[in-house]
C-alpha positions in Angstrom: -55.5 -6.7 17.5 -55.3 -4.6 14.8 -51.5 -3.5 14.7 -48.6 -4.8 16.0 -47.7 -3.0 19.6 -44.4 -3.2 19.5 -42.3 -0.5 18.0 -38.8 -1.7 16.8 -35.3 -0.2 17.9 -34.5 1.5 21.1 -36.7 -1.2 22.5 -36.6 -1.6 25.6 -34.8 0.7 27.3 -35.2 3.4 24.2 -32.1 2.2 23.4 -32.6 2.9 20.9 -25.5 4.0 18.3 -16.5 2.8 13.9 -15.9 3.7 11.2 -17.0 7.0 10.0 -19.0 7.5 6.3 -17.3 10.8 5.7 -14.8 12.4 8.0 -15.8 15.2 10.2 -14.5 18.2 12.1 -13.5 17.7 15.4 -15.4 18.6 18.6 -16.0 22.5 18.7 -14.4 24.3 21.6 -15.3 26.9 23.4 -13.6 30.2 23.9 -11.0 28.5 26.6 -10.8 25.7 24.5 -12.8 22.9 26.3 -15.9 21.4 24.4 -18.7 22.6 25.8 -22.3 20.8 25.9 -23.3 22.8 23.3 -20.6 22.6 20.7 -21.1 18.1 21.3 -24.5 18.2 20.6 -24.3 20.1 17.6 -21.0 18.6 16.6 -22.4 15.0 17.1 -26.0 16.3 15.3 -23.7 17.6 12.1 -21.8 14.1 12.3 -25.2 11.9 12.4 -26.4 13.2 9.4 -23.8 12.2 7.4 -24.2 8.3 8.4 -26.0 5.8 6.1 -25.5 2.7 8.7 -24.8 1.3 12.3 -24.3 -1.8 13.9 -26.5 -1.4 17.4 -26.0 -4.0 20.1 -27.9 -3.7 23.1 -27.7 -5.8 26.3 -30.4 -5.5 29.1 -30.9 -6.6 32.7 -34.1 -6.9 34.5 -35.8 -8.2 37.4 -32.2 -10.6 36.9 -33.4 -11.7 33.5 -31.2 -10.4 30.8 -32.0 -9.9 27.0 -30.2 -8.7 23.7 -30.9 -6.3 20.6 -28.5 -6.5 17.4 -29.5 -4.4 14.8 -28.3 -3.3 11.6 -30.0 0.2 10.3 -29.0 1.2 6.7 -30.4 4.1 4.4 -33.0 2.0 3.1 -32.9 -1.5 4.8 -32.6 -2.7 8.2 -32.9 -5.9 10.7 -33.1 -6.1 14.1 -33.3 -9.5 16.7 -34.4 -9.6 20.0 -33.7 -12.2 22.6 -35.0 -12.8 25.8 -34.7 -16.3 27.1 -36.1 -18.8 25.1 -38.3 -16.2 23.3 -37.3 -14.0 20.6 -38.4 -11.7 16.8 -36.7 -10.3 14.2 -37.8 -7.4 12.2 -36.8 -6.9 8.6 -36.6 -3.8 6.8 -36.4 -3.6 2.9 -37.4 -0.6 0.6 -41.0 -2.9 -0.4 -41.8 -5.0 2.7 -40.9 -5.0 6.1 -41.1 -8.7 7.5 -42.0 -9.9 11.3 -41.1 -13.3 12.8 -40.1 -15.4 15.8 -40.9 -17.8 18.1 -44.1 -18.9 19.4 -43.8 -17.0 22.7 -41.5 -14.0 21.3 -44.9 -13.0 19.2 -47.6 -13.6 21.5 -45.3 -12.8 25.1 -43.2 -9.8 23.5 -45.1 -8.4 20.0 -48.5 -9.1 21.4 -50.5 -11.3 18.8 -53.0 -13.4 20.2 -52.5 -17.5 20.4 -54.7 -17.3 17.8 -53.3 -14.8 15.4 -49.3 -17.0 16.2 -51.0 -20.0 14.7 -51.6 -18.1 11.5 -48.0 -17.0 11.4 -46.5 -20.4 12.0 -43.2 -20.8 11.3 -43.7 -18.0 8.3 -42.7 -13.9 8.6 -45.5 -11.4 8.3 -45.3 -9.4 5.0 -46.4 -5.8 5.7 -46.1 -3.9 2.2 -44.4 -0.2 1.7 -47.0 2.7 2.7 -48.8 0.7 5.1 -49.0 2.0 9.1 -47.2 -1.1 10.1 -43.9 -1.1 7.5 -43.8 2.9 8.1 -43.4 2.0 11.8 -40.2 -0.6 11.6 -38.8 1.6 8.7 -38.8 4.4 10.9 -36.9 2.6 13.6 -34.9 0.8 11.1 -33.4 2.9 9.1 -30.9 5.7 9.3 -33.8 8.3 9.5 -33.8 6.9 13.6 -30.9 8.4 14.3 -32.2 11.9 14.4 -33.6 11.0 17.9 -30.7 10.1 19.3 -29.4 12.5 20.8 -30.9 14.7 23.8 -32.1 18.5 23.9 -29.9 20.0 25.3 -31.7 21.6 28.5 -31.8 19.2 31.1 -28.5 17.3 29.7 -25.0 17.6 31.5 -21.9 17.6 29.9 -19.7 15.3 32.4 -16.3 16.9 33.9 -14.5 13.5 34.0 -14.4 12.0 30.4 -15.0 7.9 29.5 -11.9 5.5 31.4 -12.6 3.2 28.1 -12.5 5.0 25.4 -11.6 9.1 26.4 -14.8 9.6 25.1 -17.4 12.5 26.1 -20.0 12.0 28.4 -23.4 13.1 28.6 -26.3 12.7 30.8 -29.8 13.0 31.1 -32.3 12.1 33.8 -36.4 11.0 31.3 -39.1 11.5 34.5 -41.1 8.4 34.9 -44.6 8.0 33.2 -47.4 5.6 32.9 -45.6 3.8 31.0 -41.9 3.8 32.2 -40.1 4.1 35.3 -37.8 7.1 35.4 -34.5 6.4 33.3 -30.5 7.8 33.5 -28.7 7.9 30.7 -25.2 8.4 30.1 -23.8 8.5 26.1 -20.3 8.6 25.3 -19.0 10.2 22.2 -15.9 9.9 20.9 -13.6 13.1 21.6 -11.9 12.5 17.6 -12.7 14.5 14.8 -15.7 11.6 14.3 -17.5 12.9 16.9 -20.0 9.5 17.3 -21.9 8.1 19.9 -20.2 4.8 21.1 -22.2 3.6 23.6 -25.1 4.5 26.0 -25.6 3.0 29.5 -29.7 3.3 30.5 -30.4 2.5 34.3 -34.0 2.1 36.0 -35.2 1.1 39.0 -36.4 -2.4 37.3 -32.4 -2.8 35.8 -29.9 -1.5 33.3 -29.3 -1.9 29.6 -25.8 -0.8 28.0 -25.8 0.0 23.9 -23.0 0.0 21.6 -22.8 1.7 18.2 -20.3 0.6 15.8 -19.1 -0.2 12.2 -20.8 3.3 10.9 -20.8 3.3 7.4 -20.8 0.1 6.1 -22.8 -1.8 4.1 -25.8 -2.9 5.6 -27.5 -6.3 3.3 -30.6 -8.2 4.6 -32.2 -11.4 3.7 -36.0 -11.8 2.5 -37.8 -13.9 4.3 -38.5 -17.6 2.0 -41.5 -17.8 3.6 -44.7 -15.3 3.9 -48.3 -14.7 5.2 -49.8 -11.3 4.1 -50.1 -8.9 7.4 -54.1 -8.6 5.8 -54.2 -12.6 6.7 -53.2 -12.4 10.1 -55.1 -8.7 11.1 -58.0 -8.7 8.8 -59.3 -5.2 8.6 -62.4 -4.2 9.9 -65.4 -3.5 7.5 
């Protein structure tokens, strides 16, 4: 193995989003006065790229087996733990390193390392430095940068008549064709109908389960901790000569 397969953030079911950075106008109406797809998307797009953090908390069922994401994505720095029975990771994002660790089966069942390549680790977190494939890969999911693949195109994505019972919130939905990779997926966002115009949750369904994300405390300071304990990603994936 000679990178980590496992991308970070809108893990499993791309899940990859309150309080608002900056304020922002409200939701755009149309000519009659009703928000149209259209004016949410680009409403929503304007008010995401004015956010420095979230607070991300997936929770998945499959096959009956449930699991859990909380994240944390800042400008610079991020963290993210995964859960999924007895086996779990956490991914670390600072502006030098990114860090990797978990439990014995949550890096050999979930991130892929061989048995062998775990016993390196130990109970330690994998160091991969700034610039490197592997730390550009968790930034990328980690940090606010993420956010600007949020939100759908907008062909193919249906501005719902009947708005969220929770919250009053906008709803969206799009219909991802199933691949080699994934079964087809149905995902409805809400956004909030005030002048913040955020996503506040996203339900994903597939024919192997469902997996329902919250976003929340936008804004706020997002503070990591460094890992006491390190093996050099080099160590653990020597590179080929």
């Amino acid at each position: 193995m000679t990178s980590l397969r496992r991308t970070s953030l809108c893990l499993c079911a791309s899940a990859l989003l309150a309080t608002a950075l900056v304020a922002s106008t409200p939701l755009l109406a149309s000519a009659g006065g009703t928000p149209t797809l259209a004016t949410v998307l680009s409403t929503t797009s304007k008010a995401l790229e004015k956010q420095t953090s979230v607070h991300v908390n997936v929770s998945s069922l499959a096959d009956k087996v449930s699991s859990t994401v909380v994240a944390d994505i800042g400008e610079k720095s991020g963290t993210e733990t995964f859960t999924k029975g007895k086996e779990s990771f956490t991914i670390t994002v600072t502006p030098a390193y990114a860090y990797l660790s978990g439990t014995p089966t949550g890096l050999t069942e979930i991130m892929g390392l061989t048995s062998a390549e775990q016993k390196k680790v130990g109970s330690a977190s994998i160091a991969m430095k700034e610039g490197s494939t592997p730390y550009t890969t968790f930034k990328d999911n980690l940090t606010i940068g993420a956010l600007t693949k949020l939100l759908p195109v907008q062909k193919g994505t249906t501005l719902l008549s009947t708005r969220d019972k929770a919250t009053n919130g906008y709803d969206i939905r799009w219909v991802t064709a199933a691949s080699s990779d994934s079964p087809k997926t149905t995902t409805v966002m809400t956004i909030s109908s005030d002048k913040k115009s955020l996503p506040i949750k996203e339900v994903v369904t597939t024919s192997e389960g469902k997996s329902q994300t919250t976003f929340s405390k936008w804004g706020e300071n997002v503070e990591v901790a460094i890992p006491s304990s390190t093996v050099a990603y080099g160590t653990i994936f020597p590179a080929k000569s």
